[in-house]
VOLOMI-826530 format. One line per 10 residues: their letters; for each residue x, y, z of C-alpha. Coordinates in nm, 3 decimals, decimal comma. Layout:
<sites>
A = X Y Z ~ ...;
</sites>
This chain:
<sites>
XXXXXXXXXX = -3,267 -1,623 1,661 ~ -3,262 -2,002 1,816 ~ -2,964 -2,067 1,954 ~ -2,952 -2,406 1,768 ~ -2,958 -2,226 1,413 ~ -2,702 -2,006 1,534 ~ -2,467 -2,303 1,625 ~ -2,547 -2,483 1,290 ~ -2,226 -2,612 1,099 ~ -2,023 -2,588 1,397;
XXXXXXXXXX = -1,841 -2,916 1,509 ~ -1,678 -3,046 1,827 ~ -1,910 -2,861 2,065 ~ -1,956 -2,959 2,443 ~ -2,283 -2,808 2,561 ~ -2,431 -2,760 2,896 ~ -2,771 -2,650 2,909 ~ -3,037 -2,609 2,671 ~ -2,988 -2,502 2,295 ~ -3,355 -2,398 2,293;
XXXXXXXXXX = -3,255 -2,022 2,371 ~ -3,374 -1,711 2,186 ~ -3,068 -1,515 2,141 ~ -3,110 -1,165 2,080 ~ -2,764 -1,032 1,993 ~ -2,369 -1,195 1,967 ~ -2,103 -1,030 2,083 ~ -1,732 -1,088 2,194 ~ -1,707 -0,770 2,377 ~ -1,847 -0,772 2,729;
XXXXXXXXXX = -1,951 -0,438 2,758 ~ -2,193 -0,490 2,470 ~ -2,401 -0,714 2,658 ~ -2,745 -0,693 2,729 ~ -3,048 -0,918 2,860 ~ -3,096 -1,202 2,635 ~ -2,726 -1,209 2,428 ~ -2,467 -1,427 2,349 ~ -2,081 -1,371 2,460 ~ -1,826 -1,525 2,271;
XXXXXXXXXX = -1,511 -1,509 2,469 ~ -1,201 -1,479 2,268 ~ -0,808 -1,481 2,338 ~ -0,710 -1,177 2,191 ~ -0,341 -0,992 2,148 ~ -0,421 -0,798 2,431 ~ -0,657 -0,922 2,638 ~ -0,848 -1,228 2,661 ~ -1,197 -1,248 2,701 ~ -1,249 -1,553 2,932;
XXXXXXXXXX = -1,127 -1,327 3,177 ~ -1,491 -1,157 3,117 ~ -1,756 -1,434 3,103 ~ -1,863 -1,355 3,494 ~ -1,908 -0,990 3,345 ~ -2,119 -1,098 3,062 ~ -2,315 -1,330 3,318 ~ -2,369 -1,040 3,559 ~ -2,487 -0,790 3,251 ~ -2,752 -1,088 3,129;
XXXXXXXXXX = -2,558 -1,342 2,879 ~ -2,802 -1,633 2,858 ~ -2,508 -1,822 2,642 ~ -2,166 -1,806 2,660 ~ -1,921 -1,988 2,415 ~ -1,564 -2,052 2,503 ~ -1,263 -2,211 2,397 ~ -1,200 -2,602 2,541 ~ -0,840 -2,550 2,591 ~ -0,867 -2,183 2,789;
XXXXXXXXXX = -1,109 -2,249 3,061 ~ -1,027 -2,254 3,399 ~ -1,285 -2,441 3,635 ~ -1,272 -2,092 3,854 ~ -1,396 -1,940 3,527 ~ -1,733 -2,180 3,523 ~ -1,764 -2,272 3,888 ~ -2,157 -2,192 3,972 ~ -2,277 -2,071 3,699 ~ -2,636 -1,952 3,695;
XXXXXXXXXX = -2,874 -2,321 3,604 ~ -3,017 -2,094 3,345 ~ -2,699 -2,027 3,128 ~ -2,584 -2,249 2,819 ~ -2,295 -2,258 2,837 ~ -2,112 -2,388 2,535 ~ -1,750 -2,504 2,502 ~ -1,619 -2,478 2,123 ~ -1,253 -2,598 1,966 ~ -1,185 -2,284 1,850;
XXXXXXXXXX = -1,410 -1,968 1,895 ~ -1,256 -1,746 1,655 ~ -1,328 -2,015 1,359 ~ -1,712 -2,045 1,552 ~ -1,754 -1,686 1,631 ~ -1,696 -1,678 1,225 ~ -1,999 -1,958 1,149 ~ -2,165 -1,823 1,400 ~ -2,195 -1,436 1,249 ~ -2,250 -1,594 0,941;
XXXXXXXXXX = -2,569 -1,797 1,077 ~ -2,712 -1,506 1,273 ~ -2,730 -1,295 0,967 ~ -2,837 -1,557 0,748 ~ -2,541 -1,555 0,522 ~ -2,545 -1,290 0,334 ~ -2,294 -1,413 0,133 ~ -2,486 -1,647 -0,036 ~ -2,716 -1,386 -0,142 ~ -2,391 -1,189 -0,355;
XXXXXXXXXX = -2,131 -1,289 -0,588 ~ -1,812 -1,220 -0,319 ~ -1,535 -1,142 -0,487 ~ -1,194 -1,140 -0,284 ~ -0,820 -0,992 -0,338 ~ -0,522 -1,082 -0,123 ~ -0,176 -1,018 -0,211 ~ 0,101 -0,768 -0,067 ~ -0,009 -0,484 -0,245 ~ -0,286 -0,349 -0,494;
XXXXXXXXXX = -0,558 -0,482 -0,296 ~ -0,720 -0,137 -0,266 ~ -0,678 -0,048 -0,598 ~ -0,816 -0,344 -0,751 ~ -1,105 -0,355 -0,559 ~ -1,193 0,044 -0,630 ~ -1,140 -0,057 -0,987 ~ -1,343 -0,418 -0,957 ~ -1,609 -0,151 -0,809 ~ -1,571 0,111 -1,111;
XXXXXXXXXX = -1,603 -0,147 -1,421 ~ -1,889 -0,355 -1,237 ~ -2,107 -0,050 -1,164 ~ -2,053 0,106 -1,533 ~ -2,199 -0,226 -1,704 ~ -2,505 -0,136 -1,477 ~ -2,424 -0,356 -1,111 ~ -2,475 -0,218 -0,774 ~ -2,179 -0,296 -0,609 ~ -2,039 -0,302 -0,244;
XXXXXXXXXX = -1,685 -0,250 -0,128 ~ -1,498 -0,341 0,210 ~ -1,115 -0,245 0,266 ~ -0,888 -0,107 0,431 ~ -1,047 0,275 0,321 ~ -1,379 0,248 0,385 ~ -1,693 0,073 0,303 ~ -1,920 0,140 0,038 ~ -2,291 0,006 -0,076 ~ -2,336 0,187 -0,455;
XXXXXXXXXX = -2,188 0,504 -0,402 ~ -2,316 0,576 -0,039 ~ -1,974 0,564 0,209 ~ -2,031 0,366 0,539 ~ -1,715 0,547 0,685 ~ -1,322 0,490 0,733 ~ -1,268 0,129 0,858 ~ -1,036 0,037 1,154 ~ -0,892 -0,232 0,991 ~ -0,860 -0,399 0,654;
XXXXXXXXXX = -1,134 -0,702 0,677 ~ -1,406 -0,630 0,974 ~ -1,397 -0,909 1,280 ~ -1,628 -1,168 1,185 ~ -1,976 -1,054 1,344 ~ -1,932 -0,660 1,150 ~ -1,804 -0,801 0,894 ~ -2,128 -1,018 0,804 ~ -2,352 -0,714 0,921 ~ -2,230 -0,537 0,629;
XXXXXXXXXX = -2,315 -0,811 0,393 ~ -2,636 -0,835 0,529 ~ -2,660 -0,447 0,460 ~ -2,546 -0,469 0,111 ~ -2,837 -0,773 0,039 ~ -3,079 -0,526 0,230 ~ -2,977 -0,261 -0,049 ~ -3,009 -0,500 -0,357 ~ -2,638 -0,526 -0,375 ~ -2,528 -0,751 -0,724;
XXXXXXXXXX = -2,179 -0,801 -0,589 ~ -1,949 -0,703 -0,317 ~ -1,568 -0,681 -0,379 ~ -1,333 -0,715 -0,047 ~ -1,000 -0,694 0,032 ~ -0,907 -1,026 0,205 ~ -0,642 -0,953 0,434 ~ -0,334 -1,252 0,575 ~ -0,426 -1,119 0,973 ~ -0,854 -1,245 0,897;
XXXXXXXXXX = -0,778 -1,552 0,696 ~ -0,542 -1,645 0,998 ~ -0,748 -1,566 1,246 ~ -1,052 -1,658 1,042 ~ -1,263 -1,368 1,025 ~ -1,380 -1,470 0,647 ~ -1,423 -1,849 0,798 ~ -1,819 -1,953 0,643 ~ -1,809 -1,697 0,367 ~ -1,911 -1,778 0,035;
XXXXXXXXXX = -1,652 -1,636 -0,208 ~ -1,764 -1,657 -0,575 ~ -1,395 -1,551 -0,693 ~ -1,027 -1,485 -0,568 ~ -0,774 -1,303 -0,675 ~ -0,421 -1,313 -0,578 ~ -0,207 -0,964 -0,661 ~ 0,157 -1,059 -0,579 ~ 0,363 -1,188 -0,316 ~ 0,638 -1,019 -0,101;
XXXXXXXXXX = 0,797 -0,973 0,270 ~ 0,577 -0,786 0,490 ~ 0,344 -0,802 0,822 ~ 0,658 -1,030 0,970 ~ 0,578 -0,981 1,375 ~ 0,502 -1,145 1,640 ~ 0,170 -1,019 1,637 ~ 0,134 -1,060 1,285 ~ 0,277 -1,364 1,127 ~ 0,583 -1,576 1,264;
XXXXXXXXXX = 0,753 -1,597 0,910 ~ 0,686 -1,583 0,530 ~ 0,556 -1,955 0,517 ~ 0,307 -1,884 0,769 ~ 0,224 -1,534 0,607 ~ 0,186 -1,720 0,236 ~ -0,051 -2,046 0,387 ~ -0,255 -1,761 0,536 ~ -0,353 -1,635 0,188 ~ -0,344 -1,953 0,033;
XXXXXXXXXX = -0,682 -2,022 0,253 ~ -0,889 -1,751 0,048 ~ -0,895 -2,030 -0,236 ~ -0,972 -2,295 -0,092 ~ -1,282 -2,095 -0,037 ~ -1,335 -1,973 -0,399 ~ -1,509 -2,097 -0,693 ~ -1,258 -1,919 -0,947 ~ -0,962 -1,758 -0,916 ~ -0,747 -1,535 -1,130;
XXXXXXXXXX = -0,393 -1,512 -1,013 ~ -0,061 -1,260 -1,102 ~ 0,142 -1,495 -1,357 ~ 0,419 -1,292 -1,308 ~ 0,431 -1,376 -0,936 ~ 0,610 -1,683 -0,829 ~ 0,429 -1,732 -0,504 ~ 0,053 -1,673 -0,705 ~ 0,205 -1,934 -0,916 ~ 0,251 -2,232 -0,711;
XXXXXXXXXX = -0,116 -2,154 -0,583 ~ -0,296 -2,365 -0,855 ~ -0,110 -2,658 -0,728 ~ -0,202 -2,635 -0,374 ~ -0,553 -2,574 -0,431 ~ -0,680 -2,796 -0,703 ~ -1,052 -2,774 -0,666 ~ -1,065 -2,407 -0,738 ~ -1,062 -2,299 -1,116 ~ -0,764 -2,118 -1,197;
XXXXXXXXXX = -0,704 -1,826 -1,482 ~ -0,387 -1,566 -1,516 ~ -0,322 -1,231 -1,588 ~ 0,054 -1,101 -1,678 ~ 0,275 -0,889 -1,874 ~ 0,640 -1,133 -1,889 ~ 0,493 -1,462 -1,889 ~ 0,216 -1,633 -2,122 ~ -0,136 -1,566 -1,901 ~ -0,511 -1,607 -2,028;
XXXXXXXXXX = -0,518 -1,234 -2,046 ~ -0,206 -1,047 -2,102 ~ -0,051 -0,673 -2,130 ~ 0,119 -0,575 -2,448 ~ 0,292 -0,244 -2,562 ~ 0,306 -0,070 -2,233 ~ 0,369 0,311 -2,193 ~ 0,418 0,501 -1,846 ~ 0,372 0,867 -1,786 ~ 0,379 1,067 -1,460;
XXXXXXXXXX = -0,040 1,102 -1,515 ~ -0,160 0,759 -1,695 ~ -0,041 0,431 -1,803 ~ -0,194 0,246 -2,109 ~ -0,161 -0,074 -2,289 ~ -0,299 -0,316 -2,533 ~ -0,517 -0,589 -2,385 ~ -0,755 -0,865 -2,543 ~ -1,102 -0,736 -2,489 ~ -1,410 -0,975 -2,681;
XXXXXXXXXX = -1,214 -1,116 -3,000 ~ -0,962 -0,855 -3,070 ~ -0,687 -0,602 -2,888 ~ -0,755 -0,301 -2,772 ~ -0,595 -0,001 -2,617 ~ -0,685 0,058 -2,235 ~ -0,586 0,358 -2,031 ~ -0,578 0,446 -1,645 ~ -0,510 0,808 -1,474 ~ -0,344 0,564 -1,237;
XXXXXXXXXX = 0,027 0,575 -1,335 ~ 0,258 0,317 -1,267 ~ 0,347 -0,033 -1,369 ~ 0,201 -0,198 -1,077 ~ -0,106 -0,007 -1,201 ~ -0,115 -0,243 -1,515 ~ -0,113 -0,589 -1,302 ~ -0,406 -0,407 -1,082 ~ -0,596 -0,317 -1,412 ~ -0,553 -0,704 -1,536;
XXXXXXXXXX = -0,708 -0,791 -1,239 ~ -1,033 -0,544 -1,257 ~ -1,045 -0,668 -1,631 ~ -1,089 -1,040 -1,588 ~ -1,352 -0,989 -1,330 ~ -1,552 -0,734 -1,585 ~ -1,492 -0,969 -1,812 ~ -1,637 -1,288 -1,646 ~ -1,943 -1,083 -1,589 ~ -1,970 -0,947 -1,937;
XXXXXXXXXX = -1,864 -0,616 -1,951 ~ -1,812 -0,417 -2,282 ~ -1,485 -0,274 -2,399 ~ -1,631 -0,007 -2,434 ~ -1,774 0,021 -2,031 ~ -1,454 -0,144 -1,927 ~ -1,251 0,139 -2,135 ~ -1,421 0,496 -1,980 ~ -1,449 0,329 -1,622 ~ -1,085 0,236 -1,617;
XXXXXXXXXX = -0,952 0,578 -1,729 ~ -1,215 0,765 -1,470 ~ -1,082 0,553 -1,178 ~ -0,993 0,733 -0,870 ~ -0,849 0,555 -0,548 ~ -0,844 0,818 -0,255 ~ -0,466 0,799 -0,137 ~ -0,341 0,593 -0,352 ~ -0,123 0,688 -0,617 ~ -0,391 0,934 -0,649;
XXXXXXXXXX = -0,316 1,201 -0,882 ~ -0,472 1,561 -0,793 ~ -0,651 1,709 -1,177 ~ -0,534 2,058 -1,181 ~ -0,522 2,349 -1,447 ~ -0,139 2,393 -1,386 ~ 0,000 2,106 -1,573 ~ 0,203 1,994 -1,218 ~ 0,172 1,594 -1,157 ~ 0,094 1,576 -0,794;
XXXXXXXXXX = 0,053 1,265 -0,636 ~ -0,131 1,208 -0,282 ~ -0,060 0,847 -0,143 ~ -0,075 0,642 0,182 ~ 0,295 0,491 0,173 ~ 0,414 0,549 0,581 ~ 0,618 0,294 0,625 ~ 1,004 0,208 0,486 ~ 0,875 -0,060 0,213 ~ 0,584 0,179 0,085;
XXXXXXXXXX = 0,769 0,472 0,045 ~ 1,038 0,298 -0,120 ~ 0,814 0,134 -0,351 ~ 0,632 0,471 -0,472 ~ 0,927 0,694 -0,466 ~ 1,101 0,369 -0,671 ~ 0,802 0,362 -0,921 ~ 0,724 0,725 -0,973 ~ 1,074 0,748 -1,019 ~ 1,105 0,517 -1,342;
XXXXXXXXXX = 0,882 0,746 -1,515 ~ 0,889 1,099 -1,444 ~ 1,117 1,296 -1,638 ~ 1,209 1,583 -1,437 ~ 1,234 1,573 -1,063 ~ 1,078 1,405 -0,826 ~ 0,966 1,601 -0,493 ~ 0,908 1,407 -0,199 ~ 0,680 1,560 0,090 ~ 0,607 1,316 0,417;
XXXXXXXXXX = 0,665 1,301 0,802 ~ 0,582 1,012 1,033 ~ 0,313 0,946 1,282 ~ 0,354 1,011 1,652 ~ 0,354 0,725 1,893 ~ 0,458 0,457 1,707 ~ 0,732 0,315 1,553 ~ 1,007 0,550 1,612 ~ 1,257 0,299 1,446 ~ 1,150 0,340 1,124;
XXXXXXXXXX = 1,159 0,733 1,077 ~ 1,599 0,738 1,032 ~ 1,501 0,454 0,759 ~ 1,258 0,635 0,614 ~ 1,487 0,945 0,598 ~ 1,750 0,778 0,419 ~ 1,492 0,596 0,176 ~ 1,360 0,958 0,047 ~ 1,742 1,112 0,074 ~ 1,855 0,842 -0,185;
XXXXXXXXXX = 1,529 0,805 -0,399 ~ 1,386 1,121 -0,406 ~ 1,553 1,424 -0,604 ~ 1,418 1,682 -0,343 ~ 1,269 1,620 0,009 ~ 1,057 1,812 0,223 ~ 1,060 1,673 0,597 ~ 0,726 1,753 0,758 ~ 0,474 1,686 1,037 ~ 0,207 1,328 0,989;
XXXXXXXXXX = 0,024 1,306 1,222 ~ 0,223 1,425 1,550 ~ -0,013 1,308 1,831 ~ 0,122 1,319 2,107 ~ 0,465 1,372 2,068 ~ 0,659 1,681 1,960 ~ 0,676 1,720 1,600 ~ 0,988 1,919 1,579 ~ 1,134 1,590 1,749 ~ 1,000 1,347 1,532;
XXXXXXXXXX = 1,133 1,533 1,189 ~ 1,479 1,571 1,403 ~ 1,472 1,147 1,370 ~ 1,349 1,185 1,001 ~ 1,654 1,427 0,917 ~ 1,912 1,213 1,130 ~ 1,855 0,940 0,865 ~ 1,849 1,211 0,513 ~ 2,211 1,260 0,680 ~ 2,311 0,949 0,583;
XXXXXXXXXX = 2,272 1,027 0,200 ~ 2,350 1,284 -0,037 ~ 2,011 1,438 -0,106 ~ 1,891 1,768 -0,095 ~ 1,645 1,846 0,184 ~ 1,476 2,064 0,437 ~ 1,242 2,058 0,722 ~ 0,912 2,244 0,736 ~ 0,748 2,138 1,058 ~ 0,388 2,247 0,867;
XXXXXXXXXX = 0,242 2,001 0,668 ~ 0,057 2,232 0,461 ~ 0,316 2,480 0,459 ~ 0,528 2,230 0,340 ~ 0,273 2,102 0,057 ~ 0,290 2,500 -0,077 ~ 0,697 2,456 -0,094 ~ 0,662 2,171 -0,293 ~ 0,383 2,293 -0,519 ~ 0,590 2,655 -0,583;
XXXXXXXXXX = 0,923 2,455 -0,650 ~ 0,781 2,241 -0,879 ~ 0,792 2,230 -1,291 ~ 0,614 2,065 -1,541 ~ 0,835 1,776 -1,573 ~ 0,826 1,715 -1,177 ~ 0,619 1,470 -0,964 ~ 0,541 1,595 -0,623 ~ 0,457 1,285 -0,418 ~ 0,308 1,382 -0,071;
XXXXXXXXXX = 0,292 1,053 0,117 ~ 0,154 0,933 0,500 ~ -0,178 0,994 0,466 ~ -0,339 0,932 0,177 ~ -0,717 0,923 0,231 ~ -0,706 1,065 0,568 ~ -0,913 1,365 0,639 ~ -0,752 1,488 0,943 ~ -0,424 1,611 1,128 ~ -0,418 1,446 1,524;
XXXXXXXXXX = -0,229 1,694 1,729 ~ -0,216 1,675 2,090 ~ -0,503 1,409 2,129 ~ -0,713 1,625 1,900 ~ -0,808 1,588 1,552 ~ -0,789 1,899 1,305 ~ -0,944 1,896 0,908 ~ -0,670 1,803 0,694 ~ -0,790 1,671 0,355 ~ -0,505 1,721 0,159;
XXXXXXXXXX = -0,690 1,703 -0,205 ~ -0,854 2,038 -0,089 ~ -0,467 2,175 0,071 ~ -0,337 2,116 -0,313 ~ -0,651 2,238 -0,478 ~ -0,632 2,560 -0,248 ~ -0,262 2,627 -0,321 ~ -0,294 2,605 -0,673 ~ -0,583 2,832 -0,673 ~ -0,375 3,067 -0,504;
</sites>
């Protein structure tokens, strides 16, 4: 692609050379390039890629872009007469135009939907997904899971939104494939660091609001963390925002251009929840669907999984939907590893879901708590070389939430997992609840299973839609739907 096409919408740029420059490829990683491409150097957490523009010269960059305020004149003394070399305000923001240029924005070409929030991003996008494609759409899906186009999975992703230049490939895939719509979780980290910068976002949605991803690596405090979602809306069209929220609620103000709607249960919304009931395997309510009320059910139990339903509703039905569409693709609705409930013969409510950190397992030990009517059974580790700090919290979360815990193995890595439950059990001390170790995750799955009664929830938490066990460097099958189905078979 010309160069100059590729640079089109950016402002501010200082160019030397000539713009009339096939470019073959973009990339911010030096060890990508070839003959022909593009490097876009980029100050990253880690390392910064100035440091790499003689690299990308040496390997055959015929333009470089980099940030005004990072170069050095050591960095750009004698460079080759033949390279552009381009000096941009900010090239995170123009690596983001840029991607969207080179792959002639896709999103143009879809009706984007986006969720931020805290939590139920996932969720509402596999159920966004579920209610579009049963009224006939081909839908695509990016988050923090995987990707889908229709019902072909891409793979797990590294990271909730894509950097900028994957992230546009896979709209450009999903046009390719005749995609109607794709639905994306829109993460606080890439509307800081403006990954989704130049896309085209038909709708928002805004979940809920609450402390979390406070680091210096992340964001500096809870102002900073709420602007950063605030952005998604000042890229929408529409929006349909958690009434019930207070930060959703002062949204409408701060963006005025974009067309607001609400969903709720507590407070008056456009559409709104009524006569609620909670089990250990469903929730269901009475919503507004076309002119009158109807009942609505999900195998997703769970207040929160009401708000998330709301959510997947309006969008279905902006787009028209049926009740009757919207009612069989909401009850069907599976989200691998999250508060995903494992169908079995036996009558046991067995839950598999992602929560591995303090907040997550206190929220779904704190839900699933509210209403199961026997025991809850609580089966989770922590993962090896990380956080360390967190696995006494997490100890003492389970010991006072859960009525029986079963200290296990994650996924050890490199450390030694007998050590790592050792932490676990030094916070389950703290408490009063009942407990043992089992340094075998699966072993420890069976426990739970055979202990359990009808009334029970067994909630096995950590690693939700993960497929394997990392041990010692190496990575063993672990797909814990097929561990439970197994078991129970047995």
């Amino acid at each position: 692609m010309e160069l100059t096409s590729i640079l089109s919408g950016l402002e501010g740029l200082k160019v030397k050379g000539s713009l009339e420059v096939e470019v073959h490829q973009i990339h911010s990683d030096s060890s990508k390039i070839e003959k022909g491409d593009m490097f876009i150097a980029i100050d990253g957490f880690e390392t910064d890629g100035h440091q790499y523009i003689r690299e990308a010269i040496e390997k055959g960059a015929k333009v470089i872009m980099a940030q005004a305020d990072k170069v050095t004149k050591e960095m750009v003394q004698g460079l080759p007469k033949d390279t552009t070399f381009i000096l941009a305000p900010d090239t995170r923001h123009a690596i983001a135009i840029c991607s969207c240029n080179y792959y002639n924005n896709p999103s143009k070409k879809l009706k984007l939907i986006g969720i931020t929030g805290t939590k139920g991003k996932t969720t509402t996008t596999f159920m966004i997904k579920s209610l579009l494609e049963k009224q006939g759409y081909k839908v695509g899906l990016i988050g923090t899971i995987c990707t889908y186009i229709g019902d072909k999975n891409l793979g797990d992703n590294d990271r909730t939104t894509p950097e900028a230049l994957e992230l546009q490939e896979l709209l450009s895939k999903m046009v390719e494939e005749k995609c109607d719509f794709a639905v994306m979780e829109v993460s606080s980290q890439s509307l800081k660091l403006g990954r989704v910068d130049g896309c085209n976002f038909e709708v928002g949605i805004f979940t809920n609001f609450s402390k979390d991803h406070i680091s210096p690596k992340e964001h500096s405090s809870m102002e900073d963390y709420f602007e950063s979602k605030v952005k998604l809306f000042k890229m929408c069209k529409y929006a349909y925002i958690n009434s019930d929220d207070i930060y959703a609620n002062k949204v409408p103000e701060l963006v005025p251009e974009c067309e607001f709607k609400t969903y709720g249960i507590d407070n008056p919304s456009n559409l709104l929840a009524k006569d609620i009931t909670v089990t250990n395997s469903y929730v269901d309510f009475k919503v507004k669907l076309g002119d009158k009320n109807q009942r609505v059910k999900t195998g997703i139990p769970g207040r929160f999984s009401v708000y998330n339903s709301l959510a997947a509703i309006s969008i279905a039905l902006k787009y028209g939907c049926t009740p009757e569409n919207i009612k069989e693709a909401l009850i069907n609705v599976r989200v691998p590893g999250r508060s995903e409930l494992v169908d079995n013969d036996k009558e046991i409510a067995i839950m598999i879901d992602y929560a591995h950190s303090p907040e997550s397992l206190d929220s779904i030990l704190t839900t699933v708590k509210e209403y199961t009517q026997g025991d809850v059974i609580c089966v989770f580790g922590c993962g090896g070389d990380r956080d360390n700090g967190k696995r006494p919290i997490m100890g003492e979360i389970a010991g006072n939430k859960a009525d029986y815990t079963i200290i296990t193995s994650d996924n050890p890595r490199t450390e030694d997992p007998e050590k790592i439950v050792e932490q676990i059990e030094a916070g389950m001390k703290q408490t009063k609840g009942k407990y043992e170790c089992i340094v075998d995750r699966k072993q420890a799955i069976r426990k739970a299973i055979k202990m359990a009664k009808k009334r029970d929830m067994v909630i096995i938490a950590g690693k939700g839609h993960e497929l394997t066990q990392e041990i010692n460097g190496k990575k063993y099958p672990f797909d814990e739907r097929k561990i439970v189905k197994e078991i129970l078979e047995n």
